[in-house]
C-alpha positions as CSV (number, residue, x, y, z in Angstrom):
1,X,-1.4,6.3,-35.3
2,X,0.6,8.5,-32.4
3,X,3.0,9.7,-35.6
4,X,-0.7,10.9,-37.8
5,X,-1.3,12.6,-34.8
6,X,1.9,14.2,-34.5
7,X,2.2,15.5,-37.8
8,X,-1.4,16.8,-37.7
9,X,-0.8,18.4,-34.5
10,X,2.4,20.3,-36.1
11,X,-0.2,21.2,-39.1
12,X,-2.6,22.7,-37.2
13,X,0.5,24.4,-34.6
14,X,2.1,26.4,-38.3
15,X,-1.2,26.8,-39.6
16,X,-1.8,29.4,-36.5
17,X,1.3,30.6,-36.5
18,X,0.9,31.2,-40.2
19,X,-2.5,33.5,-39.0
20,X,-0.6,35.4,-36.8
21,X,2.1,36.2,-39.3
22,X,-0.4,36.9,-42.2
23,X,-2.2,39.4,-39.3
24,X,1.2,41.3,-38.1
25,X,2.4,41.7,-42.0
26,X,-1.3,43.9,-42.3
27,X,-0.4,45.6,-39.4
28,X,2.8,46.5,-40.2
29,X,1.4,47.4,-44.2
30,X,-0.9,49.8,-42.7
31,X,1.7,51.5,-40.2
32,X,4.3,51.5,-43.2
33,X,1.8,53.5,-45.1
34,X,0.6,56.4,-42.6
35,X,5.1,56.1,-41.5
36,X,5.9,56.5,-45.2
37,X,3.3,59.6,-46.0
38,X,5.3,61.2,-42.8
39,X,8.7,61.0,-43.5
40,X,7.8,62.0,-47.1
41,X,6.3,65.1,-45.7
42,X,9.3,66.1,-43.1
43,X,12.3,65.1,-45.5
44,X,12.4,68.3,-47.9
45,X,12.5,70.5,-44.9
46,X,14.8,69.0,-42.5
47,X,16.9,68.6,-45.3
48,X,16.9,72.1,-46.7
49,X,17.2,73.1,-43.2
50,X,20.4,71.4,-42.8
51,X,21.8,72.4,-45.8
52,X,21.7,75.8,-45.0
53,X,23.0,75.1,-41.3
54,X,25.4,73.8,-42.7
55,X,25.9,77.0,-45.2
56,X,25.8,79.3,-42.2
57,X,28.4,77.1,-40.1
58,X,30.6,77.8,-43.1
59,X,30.2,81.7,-43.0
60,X,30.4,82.9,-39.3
61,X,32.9,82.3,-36.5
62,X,32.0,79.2,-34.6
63,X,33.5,80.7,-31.1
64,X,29.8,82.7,-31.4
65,X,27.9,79.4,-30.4
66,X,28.0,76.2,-28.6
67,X,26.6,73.9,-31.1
68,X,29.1,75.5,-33.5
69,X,32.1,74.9,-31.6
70,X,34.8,72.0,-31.7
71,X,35.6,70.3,-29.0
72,X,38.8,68.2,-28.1
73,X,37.3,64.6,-29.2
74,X,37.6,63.0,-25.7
75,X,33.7,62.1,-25.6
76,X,32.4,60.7,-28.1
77,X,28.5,60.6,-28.1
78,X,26.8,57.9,-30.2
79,X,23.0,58.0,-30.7
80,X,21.8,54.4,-31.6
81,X,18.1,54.5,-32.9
82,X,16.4,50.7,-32.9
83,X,13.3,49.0,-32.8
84,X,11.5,48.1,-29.2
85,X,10.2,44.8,-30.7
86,X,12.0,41.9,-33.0
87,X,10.5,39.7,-35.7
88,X,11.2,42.6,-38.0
89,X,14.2,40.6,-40.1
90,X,18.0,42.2,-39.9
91,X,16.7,45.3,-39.1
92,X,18.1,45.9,-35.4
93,X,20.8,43.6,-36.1
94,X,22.4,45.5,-38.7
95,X,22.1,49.0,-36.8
96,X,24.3,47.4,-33.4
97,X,26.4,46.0,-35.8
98,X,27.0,49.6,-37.1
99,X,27.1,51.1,-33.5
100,X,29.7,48.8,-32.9
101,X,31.7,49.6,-35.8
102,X,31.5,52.7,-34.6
103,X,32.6,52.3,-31.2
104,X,35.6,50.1,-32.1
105,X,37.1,52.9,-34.6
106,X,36.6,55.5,-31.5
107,X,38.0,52.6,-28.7
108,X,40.7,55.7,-27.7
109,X,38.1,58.3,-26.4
110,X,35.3,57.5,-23.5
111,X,32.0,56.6,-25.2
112,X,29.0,57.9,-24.0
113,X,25.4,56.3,-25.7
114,X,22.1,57.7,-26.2
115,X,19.7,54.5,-26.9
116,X,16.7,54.9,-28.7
117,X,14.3,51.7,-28.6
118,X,14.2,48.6,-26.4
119,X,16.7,46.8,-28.4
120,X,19.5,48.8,-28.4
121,X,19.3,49.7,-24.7
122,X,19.1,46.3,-23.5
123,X,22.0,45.3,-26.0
124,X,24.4,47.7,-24.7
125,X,22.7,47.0,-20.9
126,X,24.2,43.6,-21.3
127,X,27.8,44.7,-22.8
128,X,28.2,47.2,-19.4
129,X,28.0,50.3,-21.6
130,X,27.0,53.3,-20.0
131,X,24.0,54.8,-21.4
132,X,23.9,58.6,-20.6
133,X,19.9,58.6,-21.8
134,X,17.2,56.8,-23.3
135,X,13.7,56.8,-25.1
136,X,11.6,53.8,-25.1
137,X,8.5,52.3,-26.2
138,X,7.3,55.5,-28.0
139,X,6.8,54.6,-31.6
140,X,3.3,53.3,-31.5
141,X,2.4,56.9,-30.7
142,X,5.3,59.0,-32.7
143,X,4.9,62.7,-31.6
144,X,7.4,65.9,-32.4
145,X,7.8,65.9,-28.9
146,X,9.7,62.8,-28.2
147,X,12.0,64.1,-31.0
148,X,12.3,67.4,-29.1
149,X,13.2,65.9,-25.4
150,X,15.7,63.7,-27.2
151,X,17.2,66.8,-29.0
152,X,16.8,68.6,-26.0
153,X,18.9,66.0,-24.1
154,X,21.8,65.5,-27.1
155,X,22.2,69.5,-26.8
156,X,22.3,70.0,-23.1
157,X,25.3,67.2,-22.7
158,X,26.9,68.9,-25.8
159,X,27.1,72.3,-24.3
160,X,28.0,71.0,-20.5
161,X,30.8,69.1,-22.5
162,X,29.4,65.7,-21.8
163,X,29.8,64.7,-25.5
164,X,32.2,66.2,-27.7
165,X,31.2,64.7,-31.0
166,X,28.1,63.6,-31.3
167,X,27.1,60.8,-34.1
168,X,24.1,59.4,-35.4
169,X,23.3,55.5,-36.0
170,X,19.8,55.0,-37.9
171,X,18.3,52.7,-40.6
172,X,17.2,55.1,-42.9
173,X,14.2,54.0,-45.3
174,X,14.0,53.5,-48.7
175,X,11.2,50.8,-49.6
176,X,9.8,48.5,-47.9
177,X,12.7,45.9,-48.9
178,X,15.3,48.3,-48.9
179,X,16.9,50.3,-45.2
180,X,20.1,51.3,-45.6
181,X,22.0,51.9,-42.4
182,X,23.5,55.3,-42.0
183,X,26.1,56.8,-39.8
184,X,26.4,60.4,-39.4
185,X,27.8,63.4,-37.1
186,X,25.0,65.6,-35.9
187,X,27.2,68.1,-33.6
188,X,29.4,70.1,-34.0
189,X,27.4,71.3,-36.7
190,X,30.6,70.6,-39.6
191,X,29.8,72.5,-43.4
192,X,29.5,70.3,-46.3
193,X,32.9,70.0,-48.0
194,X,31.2,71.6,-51.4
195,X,31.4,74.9,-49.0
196,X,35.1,74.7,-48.0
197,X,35.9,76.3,-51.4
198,X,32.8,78.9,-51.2
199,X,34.5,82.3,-50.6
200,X,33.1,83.6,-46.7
201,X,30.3,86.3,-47.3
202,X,28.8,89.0,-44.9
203,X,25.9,87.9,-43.4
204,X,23.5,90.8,-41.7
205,X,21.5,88.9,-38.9
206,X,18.3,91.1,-37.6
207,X,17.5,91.1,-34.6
208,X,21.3,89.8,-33.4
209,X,23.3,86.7,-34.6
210,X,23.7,85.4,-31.2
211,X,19.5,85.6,-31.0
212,X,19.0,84.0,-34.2
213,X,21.5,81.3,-33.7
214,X,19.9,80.7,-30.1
215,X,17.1,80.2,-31.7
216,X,17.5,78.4,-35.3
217,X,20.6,75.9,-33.7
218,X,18.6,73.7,-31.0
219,X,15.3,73.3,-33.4
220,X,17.6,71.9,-36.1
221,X,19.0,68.9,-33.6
222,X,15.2,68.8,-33.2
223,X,14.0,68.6,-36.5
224,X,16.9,66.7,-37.5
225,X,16.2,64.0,-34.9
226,X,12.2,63.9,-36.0
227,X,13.2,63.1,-39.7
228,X,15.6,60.3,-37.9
229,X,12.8,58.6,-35.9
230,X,10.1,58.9,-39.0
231,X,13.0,57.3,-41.0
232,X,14.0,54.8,-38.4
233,X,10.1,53.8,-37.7
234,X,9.3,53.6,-41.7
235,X,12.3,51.1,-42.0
236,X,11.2,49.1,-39.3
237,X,7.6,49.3,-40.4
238,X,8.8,47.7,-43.6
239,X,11.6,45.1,-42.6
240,X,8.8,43.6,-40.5
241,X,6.1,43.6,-43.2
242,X,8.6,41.7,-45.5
243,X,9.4,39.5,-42.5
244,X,5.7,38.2,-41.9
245,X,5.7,37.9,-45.5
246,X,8.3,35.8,-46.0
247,X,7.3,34.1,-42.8
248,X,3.8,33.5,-44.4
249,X,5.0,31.7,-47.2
250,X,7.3,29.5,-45.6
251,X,4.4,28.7,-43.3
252,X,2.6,27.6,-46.1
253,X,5.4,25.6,-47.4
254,X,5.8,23.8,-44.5
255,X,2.2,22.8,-44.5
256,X,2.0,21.7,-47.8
257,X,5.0,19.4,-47.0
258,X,3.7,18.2,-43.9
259,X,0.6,17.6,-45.7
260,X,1.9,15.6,-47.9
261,X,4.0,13.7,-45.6
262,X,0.6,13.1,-43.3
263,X,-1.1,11.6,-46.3
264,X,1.7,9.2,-47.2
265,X,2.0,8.1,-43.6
266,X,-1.8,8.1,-43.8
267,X,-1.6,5.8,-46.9
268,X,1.1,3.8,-45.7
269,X,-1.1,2.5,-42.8
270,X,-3.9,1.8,-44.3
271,X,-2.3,0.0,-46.8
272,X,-1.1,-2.0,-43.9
273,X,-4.1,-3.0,-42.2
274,X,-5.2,-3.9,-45.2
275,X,-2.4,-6.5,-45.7
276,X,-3.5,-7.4,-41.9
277,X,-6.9,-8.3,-42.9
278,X,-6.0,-10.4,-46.0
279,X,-3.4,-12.2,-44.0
280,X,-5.8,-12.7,-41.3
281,X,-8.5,-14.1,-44.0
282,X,-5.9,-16.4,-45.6
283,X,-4.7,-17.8,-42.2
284,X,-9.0,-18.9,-41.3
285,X,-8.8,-20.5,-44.1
């Protein structure tokens, strides 16, 4: 009898955990949806706008900026964007994993991390990293701004020399099955290697190139790090809606075994007081 109760104890224990899951893979569906319109909306531009950032890095002499210059690699800057919660599969995993990578090939020059999300911060907490900044618990309510204070922050340790390279570690979204985890240099601003062979062409600024630059440099590490968090929160939206899934189904396929295991234990005793009462019958007689 104590073992029925056991197993229908565990039943009704999965069946609730199985609600919960079925109830966070909705939430994350509907978050993935609204994240997904988003980052469909900012890619083209943040991408155009870095292609031709990139084109203009090619064409002018980098002494007439900071965010153009190179530095001596002494300090290396990594940006690590994560989650702030789990139960969202490999998702965070596999973007520390990549930090690390990252920090091991760089072992020779002082590492200095910028931790976006819960996660990340309190992995490299526990390791004795230090963390020159960090932005947490923000992605429920996703604004331009964060994007803007954490560009802000990247640029102002760029120009004071805090960071010499800076690089960025992100999960960037493809489906809701599918992150792949990417690995970039933000600063200095480097051309693509299609433009190496480009002949250099005049380029008439109006008002000044030094005003222009001011002002087009800082809002592309802005804009650049808004289509990073959309991607980053898209990904996470959907590695966690195909965790609950899967952890909906295997929910139900461990109560359909239990079940059946309850109704042969079930069977099994009474088919045994059965026996009981014939032997008892038998023996009166």
């Amino acid at each position: 009898m104590s073992s029925l109760k056991l197993i229908k104890r565990r039943i009704s224990s999965i069946r609730s955990t199985q609600q919960i899951t079925r109830v966070m893979k909705m939430v994350a569906a509907a978050k993935l949806k609204r994240s997904q319109e988003n980052i469909v909306k900012a890619r083209p531009y943040s991408l155009k706008l870095r292609q031709v950032i990139r084109e203009v890095s090619h064409r002018i002499d980098r002494s007439h900026h900071p965010l153009l210059e190179i530095h001596p690699p002494e300090k290396i800057g990594i940006v690590v964007v994560t989650g702030d919660r789990g139960l969202c599969g490999s998702f965070n995993t596999n973007i520390l994993k990549a930090a690390q990578l990252l920090i091991d090939e760089h072992s020779e020059q002082e590492i200095r991390l910028i931790t976006v999300g819960r996660k990340g911060t309190e992995f490299f907490t526990r390791r004795g990293f230090q963390i020159s900044g960090k932005l947490l618990n923000f992605f429920n309510h996703l604004e331009y701004a964060h994007a803007a204070d954490l560009g802000n922050m990247i640029v102002n340790q760029y120009i004071e020399h805090g960071m010499d390279r800076v690089y960025l570690v992100y999960n960037e979204f493809k489906s809701a099955i599918q992150q792949n985890v990417i690995t970039e240099q933000l600063l200095p601003i480097m051309p693509d290697p299609a433009d190496e062979h480009v002949p250099a062409t005049d380029i008439i600024y109006e008002p000044s190139e030094l005003e222009i630059l001011n002002a087009i440099l800082p809002r592309y590490v802005n804009v650049q790090m808004w289509r990073v968090l959309l991607e980053s929160f898209a990904a996470e939206m959907g590695a966690r809606m195909t965790a609950m899934e899967n952890a909906t189904k295997n929910a139900g396929e461990l109560i359909s075994s239990l079940t059946l295991t309850y109704n042969k234990v079930r069977q099994a005793s009474i088919t045994n007081e059965i026996l009981e009462v014939v032997a008892g019958a038998e023996g009166l007689q």
